[in-house]
VMD Tcl script that draws the C-alpha trace (Angstrom):
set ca {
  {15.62 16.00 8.18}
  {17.24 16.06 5.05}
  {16.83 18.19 1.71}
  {14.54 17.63 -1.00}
  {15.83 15.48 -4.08}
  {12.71 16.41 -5.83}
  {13.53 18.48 -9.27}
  {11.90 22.03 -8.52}
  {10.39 22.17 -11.62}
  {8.61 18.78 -10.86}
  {7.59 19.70 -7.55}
  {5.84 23.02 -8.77}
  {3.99 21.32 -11.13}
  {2.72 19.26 -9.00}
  {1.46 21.57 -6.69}
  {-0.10 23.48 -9.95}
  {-2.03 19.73 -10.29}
  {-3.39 19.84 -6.52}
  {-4.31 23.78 -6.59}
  {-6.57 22.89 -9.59}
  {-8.00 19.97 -8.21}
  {-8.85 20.88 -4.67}
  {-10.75 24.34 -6.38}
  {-10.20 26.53 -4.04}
  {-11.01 29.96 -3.55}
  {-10.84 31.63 -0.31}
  {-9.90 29.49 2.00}
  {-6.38 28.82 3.09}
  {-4.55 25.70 2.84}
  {-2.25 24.20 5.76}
  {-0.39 21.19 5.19}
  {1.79 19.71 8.59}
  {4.20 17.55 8.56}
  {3.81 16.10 12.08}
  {6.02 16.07 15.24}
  {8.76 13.44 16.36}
  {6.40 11.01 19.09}
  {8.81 10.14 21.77}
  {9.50 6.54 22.99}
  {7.49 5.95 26.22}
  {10.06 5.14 28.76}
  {11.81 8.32 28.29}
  {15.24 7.24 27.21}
  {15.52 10.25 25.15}
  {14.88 8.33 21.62}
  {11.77 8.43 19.20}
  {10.35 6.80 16.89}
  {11.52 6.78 13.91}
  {10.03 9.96 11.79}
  {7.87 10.28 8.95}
  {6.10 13.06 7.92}
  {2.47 13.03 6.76}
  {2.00 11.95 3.38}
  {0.21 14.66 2.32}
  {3.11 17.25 3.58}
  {5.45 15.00 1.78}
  {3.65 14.62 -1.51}
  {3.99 18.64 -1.27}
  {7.10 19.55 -0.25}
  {9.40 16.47 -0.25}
  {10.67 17.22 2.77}
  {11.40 14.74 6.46}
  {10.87 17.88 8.21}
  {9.38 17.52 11.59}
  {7.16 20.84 12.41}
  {7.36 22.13 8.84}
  {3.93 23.56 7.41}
  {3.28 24.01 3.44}
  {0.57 26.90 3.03}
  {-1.59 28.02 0.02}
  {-3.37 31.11 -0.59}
  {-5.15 30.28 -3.24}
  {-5.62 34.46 -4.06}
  {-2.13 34.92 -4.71}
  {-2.46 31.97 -7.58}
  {0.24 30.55 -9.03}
  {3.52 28.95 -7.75}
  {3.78 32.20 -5.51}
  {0.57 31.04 -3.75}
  {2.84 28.22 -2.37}
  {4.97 28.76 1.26}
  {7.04 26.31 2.66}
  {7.39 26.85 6.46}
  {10.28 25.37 8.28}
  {11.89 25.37 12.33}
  {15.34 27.11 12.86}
  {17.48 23.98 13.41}
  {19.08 24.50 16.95}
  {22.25 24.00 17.64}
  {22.12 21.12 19.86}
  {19.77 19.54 17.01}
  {23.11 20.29 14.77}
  {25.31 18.42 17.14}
  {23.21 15.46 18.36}
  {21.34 14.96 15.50}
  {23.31 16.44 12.66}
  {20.27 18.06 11.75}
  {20.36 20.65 8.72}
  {18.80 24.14 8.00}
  {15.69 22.72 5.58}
  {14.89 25.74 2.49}
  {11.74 27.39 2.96}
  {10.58 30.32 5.01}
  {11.38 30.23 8.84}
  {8.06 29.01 10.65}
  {8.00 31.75 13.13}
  {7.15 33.58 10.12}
  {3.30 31.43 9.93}
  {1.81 33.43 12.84}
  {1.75 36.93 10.94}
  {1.31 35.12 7.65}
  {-2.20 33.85 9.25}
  {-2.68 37.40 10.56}
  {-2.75 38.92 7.12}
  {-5.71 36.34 6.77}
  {-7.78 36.27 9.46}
  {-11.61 36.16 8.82}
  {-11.03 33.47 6.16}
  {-11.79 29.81 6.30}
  {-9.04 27.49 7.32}
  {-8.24 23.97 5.87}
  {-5.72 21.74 7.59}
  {-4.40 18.52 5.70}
  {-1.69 16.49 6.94}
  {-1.14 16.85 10.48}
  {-3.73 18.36 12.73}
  {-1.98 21.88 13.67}
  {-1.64 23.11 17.92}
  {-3.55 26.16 17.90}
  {-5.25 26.37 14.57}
  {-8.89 26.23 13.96}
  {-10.08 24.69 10.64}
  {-13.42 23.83 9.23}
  {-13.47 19.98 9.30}
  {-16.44 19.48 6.80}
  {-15.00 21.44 4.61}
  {-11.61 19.97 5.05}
  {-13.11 16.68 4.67}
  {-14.28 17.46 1.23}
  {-11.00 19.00 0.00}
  {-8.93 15.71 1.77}
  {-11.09 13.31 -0.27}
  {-10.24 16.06 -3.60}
  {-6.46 16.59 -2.79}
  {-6.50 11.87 -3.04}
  {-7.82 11.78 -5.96}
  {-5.65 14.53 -7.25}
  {-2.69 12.23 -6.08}
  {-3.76 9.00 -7.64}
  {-1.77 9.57 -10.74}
  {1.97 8.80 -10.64}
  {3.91 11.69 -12.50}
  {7.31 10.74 -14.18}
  {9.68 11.71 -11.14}
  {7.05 9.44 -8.93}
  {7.35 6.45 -11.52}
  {11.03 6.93 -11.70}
  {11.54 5.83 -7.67}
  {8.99 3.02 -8.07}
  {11.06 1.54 -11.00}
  {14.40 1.78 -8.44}
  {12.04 0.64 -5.42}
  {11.29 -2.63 -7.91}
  {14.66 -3.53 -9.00}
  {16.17 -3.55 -5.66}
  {12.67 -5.33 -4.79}
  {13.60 -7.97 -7.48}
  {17.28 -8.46 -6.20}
  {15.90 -9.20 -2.71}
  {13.98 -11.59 -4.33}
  {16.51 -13.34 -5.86}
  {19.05 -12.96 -2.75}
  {15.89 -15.21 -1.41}
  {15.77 -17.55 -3.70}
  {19.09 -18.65 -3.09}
  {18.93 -19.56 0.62}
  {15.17 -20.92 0.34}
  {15.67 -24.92 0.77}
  {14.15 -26.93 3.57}
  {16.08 -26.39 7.25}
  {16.09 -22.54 6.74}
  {14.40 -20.20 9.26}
  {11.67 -17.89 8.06}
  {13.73 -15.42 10.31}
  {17.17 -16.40 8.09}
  {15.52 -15.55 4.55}
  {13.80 -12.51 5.91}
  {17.55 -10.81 6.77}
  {18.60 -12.37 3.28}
  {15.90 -10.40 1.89}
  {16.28 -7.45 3.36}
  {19.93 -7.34 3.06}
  {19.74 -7.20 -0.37}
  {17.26 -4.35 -0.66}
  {19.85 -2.23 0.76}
  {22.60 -3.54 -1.06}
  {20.56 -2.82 -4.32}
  {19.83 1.00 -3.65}
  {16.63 0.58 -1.18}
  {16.33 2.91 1.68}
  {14.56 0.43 3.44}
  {11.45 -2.01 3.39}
  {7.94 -0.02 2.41}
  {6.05 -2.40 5.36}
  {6.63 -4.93 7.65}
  {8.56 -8.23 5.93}
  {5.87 -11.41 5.42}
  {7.72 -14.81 5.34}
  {5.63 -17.34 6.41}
  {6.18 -21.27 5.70}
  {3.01 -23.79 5.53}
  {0.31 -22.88 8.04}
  {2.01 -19.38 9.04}
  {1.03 -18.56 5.47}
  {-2.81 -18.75 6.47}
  {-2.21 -15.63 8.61}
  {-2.40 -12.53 6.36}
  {-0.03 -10.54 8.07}
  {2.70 -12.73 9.19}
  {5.65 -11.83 10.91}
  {8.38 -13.92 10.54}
  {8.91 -16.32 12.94}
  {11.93 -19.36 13.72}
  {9.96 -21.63 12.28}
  {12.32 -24.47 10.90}
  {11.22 -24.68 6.77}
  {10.30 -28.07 6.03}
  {10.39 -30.22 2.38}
  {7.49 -29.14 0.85}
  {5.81 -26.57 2.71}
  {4.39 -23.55 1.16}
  {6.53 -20.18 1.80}
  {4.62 -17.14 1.51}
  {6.73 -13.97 0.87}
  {5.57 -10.54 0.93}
  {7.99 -7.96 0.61}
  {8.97 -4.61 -1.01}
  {11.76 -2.25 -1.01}
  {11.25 1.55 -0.70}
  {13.11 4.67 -2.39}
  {12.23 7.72 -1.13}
  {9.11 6.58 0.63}
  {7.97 5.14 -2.74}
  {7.47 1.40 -2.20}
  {6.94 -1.79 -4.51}
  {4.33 -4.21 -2.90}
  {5.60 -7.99 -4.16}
  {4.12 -11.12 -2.99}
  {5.27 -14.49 -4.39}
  {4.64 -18.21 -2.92}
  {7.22 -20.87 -3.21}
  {7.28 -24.57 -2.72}
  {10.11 -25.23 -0.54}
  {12.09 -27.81 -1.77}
  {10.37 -29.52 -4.26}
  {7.09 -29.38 -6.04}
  {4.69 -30.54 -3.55}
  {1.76 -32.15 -3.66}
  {-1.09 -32.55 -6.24}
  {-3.45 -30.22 -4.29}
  {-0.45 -27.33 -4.08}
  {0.21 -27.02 -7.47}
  {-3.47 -26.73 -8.31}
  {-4.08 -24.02 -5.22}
  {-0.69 -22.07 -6.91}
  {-1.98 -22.80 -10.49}
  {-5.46 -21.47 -9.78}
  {-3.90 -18.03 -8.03}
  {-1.72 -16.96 -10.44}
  {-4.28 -18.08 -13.72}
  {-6.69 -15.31 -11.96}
  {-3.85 -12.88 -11.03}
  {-2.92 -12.83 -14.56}
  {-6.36 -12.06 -16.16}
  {-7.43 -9.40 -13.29}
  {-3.79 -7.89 -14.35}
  {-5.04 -8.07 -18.58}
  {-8.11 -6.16 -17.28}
  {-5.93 -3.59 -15.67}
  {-7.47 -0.78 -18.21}
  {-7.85 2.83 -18.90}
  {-11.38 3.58 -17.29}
  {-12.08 -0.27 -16.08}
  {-14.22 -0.12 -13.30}
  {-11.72 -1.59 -10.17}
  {-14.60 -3.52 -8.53}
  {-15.84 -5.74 -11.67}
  {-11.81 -6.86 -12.15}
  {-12.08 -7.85 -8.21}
  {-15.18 -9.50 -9.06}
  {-14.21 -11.52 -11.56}
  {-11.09 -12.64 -9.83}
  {-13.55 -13.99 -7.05}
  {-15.84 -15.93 -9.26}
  {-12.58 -17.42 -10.86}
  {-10.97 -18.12 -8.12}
  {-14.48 -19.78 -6.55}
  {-14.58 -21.77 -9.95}
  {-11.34 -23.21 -9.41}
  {-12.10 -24.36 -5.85}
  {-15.53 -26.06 -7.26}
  {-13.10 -27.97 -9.86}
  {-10.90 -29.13 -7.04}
  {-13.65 -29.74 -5.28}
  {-13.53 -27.62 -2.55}
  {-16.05 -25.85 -2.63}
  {-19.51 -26.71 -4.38}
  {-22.41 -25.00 -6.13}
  {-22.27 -21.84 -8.98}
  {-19.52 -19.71 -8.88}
  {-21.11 -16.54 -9.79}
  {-24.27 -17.58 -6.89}
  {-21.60 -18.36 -4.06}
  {-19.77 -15.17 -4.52}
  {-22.98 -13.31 -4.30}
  {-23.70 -15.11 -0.80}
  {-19.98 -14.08 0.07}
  {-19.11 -17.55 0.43}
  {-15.48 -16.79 -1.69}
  {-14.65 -14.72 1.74}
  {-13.98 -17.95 3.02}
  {-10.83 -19.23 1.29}
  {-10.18 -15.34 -0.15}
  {-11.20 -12.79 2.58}
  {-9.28 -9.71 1.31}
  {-9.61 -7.24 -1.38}
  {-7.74 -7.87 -4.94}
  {-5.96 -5.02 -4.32}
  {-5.27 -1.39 -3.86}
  {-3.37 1.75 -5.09}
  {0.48 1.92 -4.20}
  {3.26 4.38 -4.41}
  {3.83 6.97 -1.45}
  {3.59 4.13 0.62}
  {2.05 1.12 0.47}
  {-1.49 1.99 0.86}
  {-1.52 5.16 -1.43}
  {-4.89 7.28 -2.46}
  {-6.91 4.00 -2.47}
  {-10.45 4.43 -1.30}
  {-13.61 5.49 -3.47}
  {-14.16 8.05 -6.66}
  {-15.20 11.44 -5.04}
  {-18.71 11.52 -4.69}
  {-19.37 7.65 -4.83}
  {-20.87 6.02 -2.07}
  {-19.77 2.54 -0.65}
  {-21.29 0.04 -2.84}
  {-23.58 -2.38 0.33}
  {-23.24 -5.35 -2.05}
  {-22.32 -8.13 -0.24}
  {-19.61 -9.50 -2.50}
  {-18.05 -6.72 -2.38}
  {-18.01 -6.35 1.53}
  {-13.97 -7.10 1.65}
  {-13.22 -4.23 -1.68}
  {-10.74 -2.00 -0.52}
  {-11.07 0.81 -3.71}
  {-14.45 1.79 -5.65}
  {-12.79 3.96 -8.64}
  {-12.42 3.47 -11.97}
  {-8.43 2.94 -13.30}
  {-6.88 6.09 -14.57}
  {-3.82 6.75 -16.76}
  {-0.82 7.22 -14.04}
  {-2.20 4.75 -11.29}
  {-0.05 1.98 -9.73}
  {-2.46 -0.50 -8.26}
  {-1.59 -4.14 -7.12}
  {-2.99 -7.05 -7.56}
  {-2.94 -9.49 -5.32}
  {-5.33 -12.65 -5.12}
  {-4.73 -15.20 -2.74}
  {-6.55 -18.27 -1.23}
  {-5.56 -19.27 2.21}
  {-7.09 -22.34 4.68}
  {-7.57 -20.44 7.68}
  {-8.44 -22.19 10.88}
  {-9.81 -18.92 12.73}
  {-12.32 -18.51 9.25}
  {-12.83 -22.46 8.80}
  {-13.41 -23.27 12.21}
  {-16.20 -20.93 13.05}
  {-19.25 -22.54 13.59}
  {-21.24 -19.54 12.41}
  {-19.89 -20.00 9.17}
  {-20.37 -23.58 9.25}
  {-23.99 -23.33 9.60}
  {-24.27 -20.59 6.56}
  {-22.06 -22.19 4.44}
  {-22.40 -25.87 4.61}
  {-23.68 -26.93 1.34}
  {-20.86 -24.73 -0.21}
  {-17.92 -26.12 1.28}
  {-16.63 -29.58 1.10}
  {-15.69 -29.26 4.85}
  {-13.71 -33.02 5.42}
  {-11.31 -31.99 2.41}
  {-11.24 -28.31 3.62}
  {-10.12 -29.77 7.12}
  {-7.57 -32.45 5.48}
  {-6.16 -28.83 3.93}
  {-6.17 -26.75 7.37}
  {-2.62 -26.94 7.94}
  {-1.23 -25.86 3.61}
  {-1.40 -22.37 4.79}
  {-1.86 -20.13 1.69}
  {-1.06 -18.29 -1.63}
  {-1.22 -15.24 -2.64}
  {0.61 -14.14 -5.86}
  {1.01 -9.85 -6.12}
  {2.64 -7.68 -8.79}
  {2.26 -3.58 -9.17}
  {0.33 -2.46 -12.50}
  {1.30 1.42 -13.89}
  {-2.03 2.16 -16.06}
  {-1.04 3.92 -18.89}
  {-2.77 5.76 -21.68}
  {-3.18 2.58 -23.70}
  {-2.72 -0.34 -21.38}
  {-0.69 -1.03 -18.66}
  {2.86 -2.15 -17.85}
  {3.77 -4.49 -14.68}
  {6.31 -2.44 -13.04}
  {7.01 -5.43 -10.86}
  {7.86 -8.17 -13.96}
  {11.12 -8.17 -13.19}
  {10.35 -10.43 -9.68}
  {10.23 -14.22 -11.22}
  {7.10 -16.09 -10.69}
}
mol new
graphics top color blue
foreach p $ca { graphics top sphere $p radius 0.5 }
foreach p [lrange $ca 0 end-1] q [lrange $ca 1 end] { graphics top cylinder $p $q radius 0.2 }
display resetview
């Protein structure tokens, strides 16, 4: 546990943002933070804490146990308590645990009592004991999202630190990135530097993953030697304060590469750069992901990869095979942060849009990335199913000749703002 760093004054008004939003009335509001899970084999360790996001958002506390309540009847910053456990002593001297601020959550029991008869909502962690209306908290989950989609200036502050010690892992990269390097060796190059540079850690799992390791979306790294020439696929962010930078850049490793590279790399970061010029106040997320398909499907028809209309094979879903994931998604607490539809809107059954992973239209104070890639993927490539469907679309004996590139993908994190947008993440080199 440790103390919030979180400027009062900040932290209030934010909860003034959420009490508006979620409109209650009657109801009360209880927000968990979650209890430690122990490792199975009982060595007396656990894994390592988080509290939920939505406890966090409110309170800014790593407080395992600790409840944040609202009455929305008492109105105002007093409708607001912030329950937390009496730190024991042997959590004082094993853990070095401190007393967290707020009200003692012994204290939560009577505080119910004084409301009994009135409906219960329960965000964050599911509470022992407590019963809550689950349609309605549904409703007020999908309210209390949106409500966090826009970064306030304290938020945008960490995500500028999270990118500059994002960008000087980057660079720490860079410099040990030559053929005869382990994916393995630039990963803890990478990392190392986060920390060095301020981080408090990575914000996911580290992706480094050289030539046909890249055509696995979710790579770990591996010992995989680095060879003249293969694609490296890095995706990587730093985190400060749980607020993470989501970076994804593709190298050559030790030279340019082939004719067919360049074009793949050329092609990615052409349609990563207009979906990011389209990053507007009120633009509709799914058209920009659209687009980005049907240019990236254009490109592969020039190469002659793929064959046939652009906008026609992206209706039929045929981009899914060379680009099977959404163009991107909102980021900040975390690295998959508030995404998901507009409140009320229901899951657009186009086809095209089967891999989308947010239906909402950009807002002043989102952070979104964007993130297209193409990839040769043997488990997508090879399916016979696909085969069948597709087989006037694809060129399939250049596809094959292809099989073992791997990928690209090329990411940076857009901030909309009132009048534009500004890449938070510019100062990673492409």
């Amino acid at each position: 546990m440790h103390a919030p760093t979180i400027d009062p004054a900040a932290l209030a008004a934010r909860r003034a943002r959420v009490a508006t939003a979620l409109e209650l009335t009657d109801e009360i509001l209880l927000v968990g933070a979650g209890e430690p899970v122990p490792l199975p084999e009982g060595t007396d360790q656990q894994y390592p804490y988080r509290a939920h996001t939505e406890y966090y958002y409110l309170s800014g506390l790593e407080c395992p146990g600790g409840v944040v309540a609202y009455d929305p009847k008492q109105g105002g910053d007093k409708g607001w308590t912030s329950f937390v456990p009496d730190v024991t002593e042997a959590e004082r001297v094993w853990e070095a645990r401190e007393q967290m601020p707020g009200e003692s959550v012994s204290r939560l029991e009577p505080w119910l009592t004084r409301r009994r008869g009135r409906t219960v909502v329960n965000l964050g962690a599911a509470l022992r004991g407590v019963r809550y209306d689950e349609a309605r908290t549904g409703v007020v989950r999908e309210r209390f999202a949106a409500a966090r989609r826009p970064k306030d200036a304290a938020e945008v502050e960490l995500l500028r630190r999270a990118a500059s010690a994002t960008a000087a892992g980057y660079a720490a990269l860079r410099e040990h990135l030559r053929p005869g390097v382990t994916e393995r060796t630039l990963q803890v190059e990478l990392e190392a530097a986060f920390y060095r540079a301020g981080a408090d850690g990575t914000g996911y799992g580290t992706i480094v993953a050289s030539a046909g390791n890249a055509a696995t979306l979710h790579f770990h790294p591996s010992k995989r030697v680095i060879r003249k020439g293969d694609f490296v696929l890095i995706d990587a962010g730093a985190h400060v304060e749980r607020y993470v930078i989501d970076v994804s850049r593709t190298e050559i490793a030790g030279g340019k590469g082939s004719r067919f590279q360049r074009d793949l790399y050329q092609l990615v970061l052409a349609a990563e750069e207009d979906a990011i010029k389209r990053c507007l106040p009120g633009a509709e997320w799914k058209e920009i992901h659209l687009l980005a398909a049907v240019q990236l499907v254009a490109g592969l028809v020039d190469m002659g990869v793929m064959r046939g209309n652009a906008e026609s094979l992206v209706e039929q879903e045929a981009h899914t095979l060379f680009f099977p994931h959404g163009l991107g998604h909102l980021v900040g607490l975390g690295v998959r942060d508030a995404s998901g539809r507009q409140p009320g809107r229901r899951q657009d059954p186009r086809a095209s849009l089967k891999n989308l992973r947010m239906d909402l239209p950009l807002l002043p104070g989102y952070v979104t990335t964007v993130e297209p890639g193409l990839y040769f993927i043997p488990a997508i490539l090879n399916d016979p199913a696909r085969r069948k469907k597709y087989r006037d679309a694809v060129n399939w004996p250049l596809a094959e000749q292809h099989l073992g590139v791997g990928g690209v993908r090329i990411e940076d994190n857009v901030l909309i703002t009132e009048d534009g947008y500004e890449v938070l993440t510019s100062v990673v080199p492409k």
